[in-house]
N, C-alpha and C positions, 0 to 999 in steps of 0.2 A: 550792433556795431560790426563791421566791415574790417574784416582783416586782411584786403586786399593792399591796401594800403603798405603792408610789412612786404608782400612779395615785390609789390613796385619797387621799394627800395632795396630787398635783394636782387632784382633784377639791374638792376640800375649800378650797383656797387659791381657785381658783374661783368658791366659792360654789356649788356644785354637787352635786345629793345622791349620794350613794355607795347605789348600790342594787344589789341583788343581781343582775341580769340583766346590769347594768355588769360588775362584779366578776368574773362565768363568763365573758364576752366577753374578757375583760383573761386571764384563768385560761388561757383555750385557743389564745390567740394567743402566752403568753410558755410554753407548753408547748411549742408547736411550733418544728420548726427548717425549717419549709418558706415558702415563699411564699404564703402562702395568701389566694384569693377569699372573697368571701364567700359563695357558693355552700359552698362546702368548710368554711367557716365555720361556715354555717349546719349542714351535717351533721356536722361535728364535735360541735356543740352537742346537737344531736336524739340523737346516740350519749349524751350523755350524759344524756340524759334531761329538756334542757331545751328549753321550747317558747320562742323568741325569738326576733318579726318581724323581717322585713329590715330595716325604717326602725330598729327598736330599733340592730340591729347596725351599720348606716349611719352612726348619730351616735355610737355608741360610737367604732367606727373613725375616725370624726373627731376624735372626743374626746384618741385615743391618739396620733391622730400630730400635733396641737397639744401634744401634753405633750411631745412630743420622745424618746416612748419607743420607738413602731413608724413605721417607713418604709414610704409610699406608692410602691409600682412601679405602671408601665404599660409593661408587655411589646408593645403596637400588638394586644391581643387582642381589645378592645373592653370589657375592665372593667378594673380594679386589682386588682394584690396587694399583701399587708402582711405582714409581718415584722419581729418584737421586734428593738431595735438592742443587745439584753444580750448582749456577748463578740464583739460585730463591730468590722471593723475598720472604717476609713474608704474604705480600696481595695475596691469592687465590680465583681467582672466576671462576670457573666452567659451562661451557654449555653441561648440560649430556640426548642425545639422549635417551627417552625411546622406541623407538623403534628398534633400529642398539647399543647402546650401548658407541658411539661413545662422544670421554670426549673433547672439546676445552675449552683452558685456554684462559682466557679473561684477558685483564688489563686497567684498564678503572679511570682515574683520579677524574671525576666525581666521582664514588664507593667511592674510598679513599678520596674525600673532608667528604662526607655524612657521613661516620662511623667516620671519626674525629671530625666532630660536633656536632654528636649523641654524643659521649663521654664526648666532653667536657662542653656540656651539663648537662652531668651527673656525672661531677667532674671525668671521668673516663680515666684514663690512655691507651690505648690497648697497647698488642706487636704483636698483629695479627689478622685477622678474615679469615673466607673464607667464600664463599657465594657460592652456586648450586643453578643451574636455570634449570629446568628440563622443556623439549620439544620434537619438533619434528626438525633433524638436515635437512638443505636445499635438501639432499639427496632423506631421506622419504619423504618427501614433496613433491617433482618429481616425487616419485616413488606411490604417490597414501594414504600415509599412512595420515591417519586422528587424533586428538588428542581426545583421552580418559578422559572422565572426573572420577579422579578418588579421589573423596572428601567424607567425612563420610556420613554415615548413621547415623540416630538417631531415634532407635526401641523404641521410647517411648510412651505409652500407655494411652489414655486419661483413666482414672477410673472415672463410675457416678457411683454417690454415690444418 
């Protein structure tokens, strides 16, 4: 099923034209079940034979996640990804590749016991959490790649007095 259909009519409440380059953006994003940049975006599109500048794709994706249909990540890669929120849950936990860049959703019962009882421990209600776990993916690991230890510094200076 086509969940373009929802954007058209957020577009439209809007006041907003519903235009076809909108519409493919909307099409390849709720096709997909990956995290996707727009980099990736953009060659998704190009595979399909559509020619759509970044700025076009910029404000679409702005568009989508004001509607409340795709969610904005920031993995600390230095851009965003986006992903349709059609048959997610509210619990996100994230396994993000710092070496490939590469994002697996996790769903772990455990996770969801612990942060319920963290809560309600603390008189706390949640309607969500996500969790990132940053690593190296089974991949780089084969491939030779080592993890970086990359924790602060503390430039502090003894003074004798």
């Amino acid at each position: 099923m086509s969940f373009v259909h929802l954007f058209r009519r957020y577009l439209r409440e809007q006041g907003l034209p519903v235009t076809q380059q909108r519409e493919a953006i909307a099409e390849v994003v709720f096709a997909s079940s990956e995290h996707l940049s727009v980099e990736e975006l953009e060659t998704l599109l190009r595979e399909r034979g559509e020619r759509i500048g970044k700025a076009t794709i910029y404000r679409t994706l702005e568009m989508l996640v004001k509607s409340g249909l795709v969610e904005e990540h920031d993995f600390g890669e230095g851009f965003k990804r986006y992903e349709h929120l059609f048959g997610q849950k509210p619990v996100r936990e994230h396994l993000i590749c710092t070496e490939c860049g590469k994002v697996a959703e996790i769903h772990s019962p455990e996770l969801v016991r612990m942060q319920e009882e963290a809560a309600r421990r603390q008189g706390f209600q949640p309607s969500r959490y996500r969790l990132q776990i940053y690593g190296l993916c089974a991949d780089c690991q084969a491939a030779g790649a080592e993890l970086r230890w990359e924790g602060l510094s503390c430039p502090i200076e003894t003074i004798q007095g």
